[in-house]
Structures are given as C-alpha cells and as structure tokens.
C-alpha positions in Angstrom: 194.2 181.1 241.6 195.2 182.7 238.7 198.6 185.4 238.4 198.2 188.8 236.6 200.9 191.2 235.7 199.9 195.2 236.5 202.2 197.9 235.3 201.6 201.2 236.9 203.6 204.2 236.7 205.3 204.9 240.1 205.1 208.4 239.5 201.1 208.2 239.7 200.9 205.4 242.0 203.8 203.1 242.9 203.6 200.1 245.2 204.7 201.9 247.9 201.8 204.3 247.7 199.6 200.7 247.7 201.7 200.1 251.0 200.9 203.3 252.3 196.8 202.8 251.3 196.4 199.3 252.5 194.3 198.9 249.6 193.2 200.2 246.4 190.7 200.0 243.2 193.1 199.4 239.6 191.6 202.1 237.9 192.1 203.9 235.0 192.7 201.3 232.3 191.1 201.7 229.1 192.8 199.4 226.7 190.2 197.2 224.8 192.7 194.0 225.4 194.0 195.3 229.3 190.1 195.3 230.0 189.8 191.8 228.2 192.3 190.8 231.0 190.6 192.7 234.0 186.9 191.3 233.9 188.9 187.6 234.1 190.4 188.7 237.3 188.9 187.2 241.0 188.9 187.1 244.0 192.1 185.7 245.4 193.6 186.3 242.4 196.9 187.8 242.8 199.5 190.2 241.0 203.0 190.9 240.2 203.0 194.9 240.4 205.4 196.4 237.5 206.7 199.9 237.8 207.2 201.5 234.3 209.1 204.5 233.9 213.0 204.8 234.5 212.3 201.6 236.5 211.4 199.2 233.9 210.7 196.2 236.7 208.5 193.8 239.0 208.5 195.7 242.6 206.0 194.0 244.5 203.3 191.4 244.6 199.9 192.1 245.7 196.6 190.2 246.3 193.1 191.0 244.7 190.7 191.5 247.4 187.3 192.3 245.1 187.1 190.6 241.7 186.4 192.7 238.3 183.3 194.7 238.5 181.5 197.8 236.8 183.4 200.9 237.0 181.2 203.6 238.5 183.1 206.5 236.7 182.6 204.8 233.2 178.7 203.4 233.3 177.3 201.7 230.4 177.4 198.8 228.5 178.8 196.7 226.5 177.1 195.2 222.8 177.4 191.7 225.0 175.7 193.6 227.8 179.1 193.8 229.8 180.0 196.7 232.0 181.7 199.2 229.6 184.6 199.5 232.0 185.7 197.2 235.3 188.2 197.7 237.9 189.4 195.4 240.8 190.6 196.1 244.3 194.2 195.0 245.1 196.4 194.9 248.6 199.9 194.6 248.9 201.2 191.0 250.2 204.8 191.6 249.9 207.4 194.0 248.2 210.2 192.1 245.9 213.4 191.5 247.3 215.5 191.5 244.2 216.2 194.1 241.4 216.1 191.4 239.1 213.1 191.3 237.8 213.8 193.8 234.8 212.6 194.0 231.4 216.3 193.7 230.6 216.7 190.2 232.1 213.3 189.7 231.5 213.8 189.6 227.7 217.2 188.5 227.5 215.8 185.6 229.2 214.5 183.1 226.7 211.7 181.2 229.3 210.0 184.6 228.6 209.6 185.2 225.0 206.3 184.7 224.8 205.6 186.6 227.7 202.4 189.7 227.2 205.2 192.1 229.0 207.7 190.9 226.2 205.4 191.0 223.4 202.7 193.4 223.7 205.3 196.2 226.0 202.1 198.8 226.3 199.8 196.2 227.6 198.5 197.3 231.3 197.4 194.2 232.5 198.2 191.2 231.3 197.7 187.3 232.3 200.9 185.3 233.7 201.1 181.9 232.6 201.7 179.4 235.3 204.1 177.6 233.8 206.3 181.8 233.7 204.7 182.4 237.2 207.0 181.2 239.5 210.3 181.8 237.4 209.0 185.5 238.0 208.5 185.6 241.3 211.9 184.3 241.7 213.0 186.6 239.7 211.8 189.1 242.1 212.6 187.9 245.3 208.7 187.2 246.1 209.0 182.9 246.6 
C-alpha cells in the first residue's frame, strides 16, 4: 500500500465536504507530473488530504476506493496509448487530530526536505515516501 499526498483547496472541496459525500472522484488535475503520480495510484492506496489556502496543512486522511482510470470528461490518448487524463475515487478514513501538520513545521522540520510538498509547493498530488509516511501522520494526529 502505497501513501499519496492530495492538496485540495477547501474552498472548492475540503475534507469535510468528502465527509459529507462519503465518497468522491479526485478530479480536476491537469499537471503533467500530478497525473504522473495519479495513474500510480490503487486500490487500497491511501492519502493524506492537504488543505491549501489560508490553511496551509494535512486535515485528514482518506482511503482510495477505485484505482487511476480514464477520465470521462477528458477522452483521448496518450503518444504511449495512455488515457489523456485519470482520476481515482477516494473516502474519508479519519480527520487529523492535530494542527500540526503545517507547511510551517513541515519545512522547518529537516526529516522533510526532500519532501514533493517541500520542494515542488504547486504539485497536486504527490507520492509520500515510506520512510516520511508515518512521521506525517503523526504529525497529524492520524497514527
């Protein structure tokens, strides 16, 4: 099982809304590298949601329920015959427990440098290394 950072703006959809829904498709991504990111996700997979904005921080964790797969509102493909777009289906497993987990202490923190979030700050979707995975959800209040 593999952990994936998604940043969403709460004003659009925020994790509560993903409460409220039960269940939703991560749409609207169309960064070249974020959809790099997205057609790796599975199944099972599951992801630290990131509220940008005035928030700046990790408010929830959520599980993928449908792996990447074409995006019906963005048909076509690839040169490598992939689907032009994908999306994936997420619900919500838990909200954080702890403020914590913001950029702030998130780059002041120096197990983190290399972190996607860190490095690449308009990145959408991004991969969590194992070895940063569980010093996040700490973070967060989410262990």
């Amino acid at each position: 099982m593999a952990t994936f950072l998604i940043k969403t703006e709460p004003g659009d959809y925020s994790y509560d809304d993903l409460v409220r829904d039960g269940r939703t498709s991560w749409t609207g991504v169309a960064n070249t590298a974020a959809q790099m990111h997205m057609r790796t996700i599975r199944t099972g997979d599951e992801c630290l949601v990131y509220h940008t904005g005035n928030e700046k921080r990790i408010v929830g964790l959520a599980r993928v329920v449908r792996g990447a797969y074409a995006d019906p509102a963005h048909p076509g493909t690839t040169a490598r015959g992939e689907p032009r777009r994908v999306l994936f289906d997420i619900e919500p497993v838990k909200p954080a427990t702890s403020d914590a987990a913001t950029l702030a202490a998130i780059k002041a923190d120096a197990r983190f440098a290399d972190l996607a979030l860190v490095r690449q700050g308009r990145l959408s979707v991004m991969p969590v290394p194992p070895r940063l995975d569980r010093a996040l959800r700490t973070l967060a209040g989410l262990d």
